[in-house]
C-alpha positions in Angstrom: 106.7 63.2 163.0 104.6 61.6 160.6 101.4 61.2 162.0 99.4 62.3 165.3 99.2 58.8 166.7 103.2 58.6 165.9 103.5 62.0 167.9 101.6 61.2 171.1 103.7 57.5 171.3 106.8 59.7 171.0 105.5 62.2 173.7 105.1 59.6 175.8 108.5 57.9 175.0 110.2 61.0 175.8 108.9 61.3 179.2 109.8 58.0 180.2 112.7 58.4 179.2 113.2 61.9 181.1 111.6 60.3 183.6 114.6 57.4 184.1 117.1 60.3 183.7 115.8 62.4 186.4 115.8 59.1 188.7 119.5 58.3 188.4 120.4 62.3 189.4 117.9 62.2 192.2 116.4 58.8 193.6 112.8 58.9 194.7 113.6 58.5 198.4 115.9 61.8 198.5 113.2 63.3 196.2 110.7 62.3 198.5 112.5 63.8 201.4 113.3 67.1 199.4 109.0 67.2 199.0 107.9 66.0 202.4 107.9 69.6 203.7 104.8 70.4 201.1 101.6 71.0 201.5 99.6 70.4 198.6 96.1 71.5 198.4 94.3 68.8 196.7 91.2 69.3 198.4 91.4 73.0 197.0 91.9 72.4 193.9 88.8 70.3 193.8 87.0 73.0 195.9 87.9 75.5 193.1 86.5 73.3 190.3 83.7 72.6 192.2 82.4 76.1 193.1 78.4 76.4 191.8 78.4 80.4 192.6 81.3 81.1 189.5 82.7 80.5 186.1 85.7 78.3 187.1 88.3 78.5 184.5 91.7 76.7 184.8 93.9 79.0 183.4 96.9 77.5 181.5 100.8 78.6 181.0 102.0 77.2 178.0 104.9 78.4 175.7 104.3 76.0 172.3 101.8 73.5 171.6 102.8 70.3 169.1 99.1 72.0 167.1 100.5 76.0 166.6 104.1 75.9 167.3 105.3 78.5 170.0 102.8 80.5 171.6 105.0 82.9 173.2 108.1 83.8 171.7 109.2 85.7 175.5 107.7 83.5 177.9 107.6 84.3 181.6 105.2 81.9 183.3 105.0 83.9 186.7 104.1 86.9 184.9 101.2 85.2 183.0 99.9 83.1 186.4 100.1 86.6 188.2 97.5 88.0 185.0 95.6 85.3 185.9 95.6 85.4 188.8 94.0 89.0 189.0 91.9 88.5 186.0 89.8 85.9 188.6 90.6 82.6 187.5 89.7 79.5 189.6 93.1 77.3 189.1 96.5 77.6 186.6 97.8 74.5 184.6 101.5 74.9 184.1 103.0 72.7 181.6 106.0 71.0 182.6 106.4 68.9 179.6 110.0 69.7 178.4 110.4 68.3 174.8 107.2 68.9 172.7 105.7 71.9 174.9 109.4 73.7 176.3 107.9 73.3 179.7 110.0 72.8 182.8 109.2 71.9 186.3 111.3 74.9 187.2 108.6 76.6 185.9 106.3 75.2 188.6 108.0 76.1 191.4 108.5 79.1 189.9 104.6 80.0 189.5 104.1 78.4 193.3 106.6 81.0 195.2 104.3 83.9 193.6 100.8 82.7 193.0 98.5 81.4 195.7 96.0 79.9 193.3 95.7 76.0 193.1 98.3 74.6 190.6 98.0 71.7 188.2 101.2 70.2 186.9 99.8 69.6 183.3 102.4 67.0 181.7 101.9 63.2 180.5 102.3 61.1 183.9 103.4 58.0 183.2 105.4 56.8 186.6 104.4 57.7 190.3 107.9 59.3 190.3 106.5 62.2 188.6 103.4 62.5 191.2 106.3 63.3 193.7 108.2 65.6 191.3 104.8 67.5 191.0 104.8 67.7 195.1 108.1 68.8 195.5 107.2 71.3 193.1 104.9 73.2 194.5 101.5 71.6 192.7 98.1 70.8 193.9 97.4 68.6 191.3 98.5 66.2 188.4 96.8 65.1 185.0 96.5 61.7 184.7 94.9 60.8 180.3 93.6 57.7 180.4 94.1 57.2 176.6 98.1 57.0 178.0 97.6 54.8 180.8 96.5 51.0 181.5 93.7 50.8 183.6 95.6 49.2 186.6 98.5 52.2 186.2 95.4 54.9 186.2 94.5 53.5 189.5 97.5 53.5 191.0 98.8 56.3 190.1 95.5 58.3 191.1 95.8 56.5 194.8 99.3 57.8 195.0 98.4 61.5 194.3 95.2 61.4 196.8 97.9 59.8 199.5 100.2 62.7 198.9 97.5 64.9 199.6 96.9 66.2 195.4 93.9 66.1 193.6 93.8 64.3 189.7 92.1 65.7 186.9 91.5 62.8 185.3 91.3 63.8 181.4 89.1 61.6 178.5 87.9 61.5 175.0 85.6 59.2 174.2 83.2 56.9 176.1 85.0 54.4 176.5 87.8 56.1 178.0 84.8 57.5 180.8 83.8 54.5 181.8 87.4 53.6 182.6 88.0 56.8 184.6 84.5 56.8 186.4 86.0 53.0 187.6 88.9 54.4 188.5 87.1 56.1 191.3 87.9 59.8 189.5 86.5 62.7 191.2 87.1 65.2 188.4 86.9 64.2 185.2 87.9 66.3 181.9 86.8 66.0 178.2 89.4 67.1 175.9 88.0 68.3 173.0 91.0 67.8 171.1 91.3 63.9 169.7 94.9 63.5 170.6 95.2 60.8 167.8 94.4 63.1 165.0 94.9 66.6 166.9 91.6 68.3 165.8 89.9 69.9 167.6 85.6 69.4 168.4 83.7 70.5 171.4 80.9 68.4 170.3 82.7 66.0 172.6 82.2 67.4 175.8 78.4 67.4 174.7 78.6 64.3 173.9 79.5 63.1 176.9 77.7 65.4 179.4 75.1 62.9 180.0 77.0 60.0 180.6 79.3 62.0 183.5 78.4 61.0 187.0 76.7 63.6 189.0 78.9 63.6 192.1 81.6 64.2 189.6 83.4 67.5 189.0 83.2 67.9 185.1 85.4 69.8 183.0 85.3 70.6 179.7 89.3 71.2 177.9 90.5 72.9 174.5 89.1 74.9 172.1 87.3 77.0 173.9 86.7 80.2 172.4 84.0 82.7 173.6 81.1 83.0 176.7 78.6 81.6 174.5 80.9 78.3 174.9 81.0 78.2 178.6 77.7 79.1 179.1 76.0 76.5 177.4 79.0 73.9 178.5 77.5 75.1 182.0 74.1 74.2 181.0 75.2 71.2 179.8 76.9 70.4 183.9 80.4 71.2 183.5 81.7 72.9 186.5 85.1 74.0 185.5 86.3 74.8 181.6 90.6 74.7 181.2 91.4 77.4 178.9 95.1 77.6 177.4 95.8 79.1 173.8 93.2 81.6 173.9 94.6 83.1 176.8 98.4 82.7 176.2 97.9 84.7 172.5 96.0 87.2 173.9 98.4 90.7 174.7 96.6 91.1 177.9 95.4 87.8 179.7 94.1 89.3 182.7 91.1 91.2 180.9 90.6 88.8 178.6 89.7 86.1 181.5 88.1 88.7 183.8 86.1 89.7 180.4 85.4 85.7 179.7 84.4 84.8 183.7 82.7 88.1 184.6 80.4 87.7 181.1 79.5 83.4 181.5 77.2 82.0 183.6 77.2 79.4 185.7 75.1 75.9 185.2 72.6 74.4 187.3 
């Protein structure tokens, strides 16, 4: 791994390779079958993003990050989406990314059969295979990065999630990357503060693109978020929703530390 650029290529070689894997053990029409008796919440998850009388926080599970190495040493998913669940958050991001993040899809379904929260299945979707594994899973959601995605596989891919009844949270960096995901017809929209080609980290770019963000849009604002003082003026700024991983999973008790974060922030205009 000798650069970031190098790392997010491989990220997303690995998953298409997992990907092709999981296709030979289970074809997509058996998987669809096994999924067809979900009920994603789409409109939900959207709902929960969207709410103007909160602090909407997407809550993540994450074991280890590529950036800080393993986050929890004894990592129970359900134990942490129950925490935030009762500390008040609006949604929970589980990664399922198996190879750079130890996540597992297992630990989706997993998180479903105990929380009642919206889900996101937080992983780098490449193939609309994956929008049906996130189904069958349990998930309300997928995240879609545009920086990993041509234009004409962001669309489609964003089609077949709405058709199978989940929501996108369609994630960006720059400017250029908005304008291809406000033409993509996104309704929620997220700035990740982190550059994933150099792995540092710089809320200055959800600022940056606050103005440019569509008002009918649901804006979120992703990684490094650290205090209230953050969210609040993030709020200010028109972001609805604020996804909240690391600071959460290093924390010894997640549920007051969100409770303490949501109850103290205040909601934008």
């Amino acid at each position: 791994m000798s650069s970031a650029p190098d790392l997010l290529l491989a990220i997303v070689a690995a998953t298409r390779r997992i990907t092709e894997v999981r296709r030979e053990r289970e074809p997509l029409g058996t998987l669809e079958l096994r999924g067809a008796s979900a009920s994603p919440g789409g409109w939900r998850f959207e709902t929960a993003l969207g709410a103007r009388d909160r602090v909407n926080v997407i809550a993540e599970c994450k074991r280890r990050s590529p950036s800080r190495g393993v986050l929890a040493a004894e990592y129970d998913p359900v134990r942490i989406a129950e925490q935030y669940e009762r500390g008040g958050a609006a949604a929970i991001s589980v990664l399922t990314e198996p190879t750079f993040f130890d996540g597992s899809l297992d630990h989706l379904t997993a998180v479903r059969a105990r929380v009642a929260l919206p889900l996101l299945r937080k992983d780098f979707i490449v193939d609309e295979y994956q929008v049906f594994e996130a189904r069958a899973a349990g998930a309300d959601a997928v995240l879609l990065i545009v920086a990993t995605l041509e234009q004409a596989d962001l669309v489609a891919l964003q089609a077949r999630a709405w058709q199978l009844g989940l929501a996108t949270l369609v994630e960006v960096y720059d400017e250029t990357e908005l304008a291809r995901a406000i033409d993509s017809g996104a309704r929620v929209i997220g700035v990740n503060n982190r550059n994933l080609h150099t792995l540092t980290v710089d809320v200055e770019a959800s600022y940056r693109l606050a103005a440019q963000m569509p008002r009918d849009v649901v804006a979120v604002s992703e990684s490094g978020l650290q205090s209230r003082t953050d969210l609040d003026r993030l709020a200010a700024a028109g972001y609805r929703a604020f996804l909240i991983g690391e600071r959460f999973m290093t924390d010894p008790d997640p549920a007051s530390a969100i409770r303490n974060l949501v109850a103290a922030a205040v909601a934008g205009p």
